[in-house]
N, C-alpha and C positions, 0 to 999 in steps of 0.2 A: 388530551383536551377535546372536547365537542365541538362538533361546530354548529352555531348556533343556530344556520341554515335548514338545519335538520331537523328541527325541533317543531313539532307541530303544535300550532295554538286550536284550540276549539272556544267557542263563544255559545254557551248552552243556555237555552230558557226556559225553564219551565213554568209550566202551566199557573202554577201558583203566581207570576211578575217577577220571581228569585232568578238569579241567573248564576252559571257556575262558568269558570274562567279553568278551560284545563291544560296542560301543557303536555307532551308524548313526547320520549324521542321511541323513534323506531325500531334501530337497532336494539338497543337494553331491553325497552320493550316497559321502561321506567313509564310512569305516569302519576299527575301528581295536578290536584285540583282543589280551588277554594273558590267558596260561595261569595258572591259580591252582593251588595246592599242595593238595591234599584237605584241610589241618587247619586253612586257613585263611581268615576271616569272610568274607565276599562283600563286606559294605558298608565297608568297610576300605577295599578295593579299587576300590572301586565309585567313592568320591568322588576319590581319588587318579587315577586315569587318566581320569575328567570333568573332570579342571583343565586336566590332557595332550590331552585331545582338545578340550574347547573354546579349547586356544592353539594351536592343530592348524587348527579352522575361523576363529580371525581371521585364521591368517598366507594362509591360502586366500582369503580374504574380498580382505585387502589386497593380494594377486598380480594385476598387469596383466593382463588376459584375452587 
């Protein structure tokens, strides 16, 4: 299991007014980022692709090495 302590958020802007929402864990070294729309809430987003990214590091987790 992750913990979700670990898990780094980035809040990206570019230049254009686009912003990208990314999530990192460290260790795996996983990374995993979606574009957000300017009008709409970060933590909306936020919790929604940390359910996608934490079934993202068990299926990682459970892959043969």
């Amino acid at each position: 299991m992750v913990d979700r302590n670990k898990i780094q958020f980035d809040l990206v802007k570019l230049v254009n007014g686009e912003r990208l929402l990314r999530l990192t864990e460290p260790q795996s070294g996983l990374s995993l980022e979606k574009k957000l729309a300017p009008a709409d809430a970060v933590v909306r987003h936020k919790e929604k692709l940390l359910r996608a990214f934490e079934a993202a590091l068990a299926k990682v987790a459970l892959a043969p090495a």
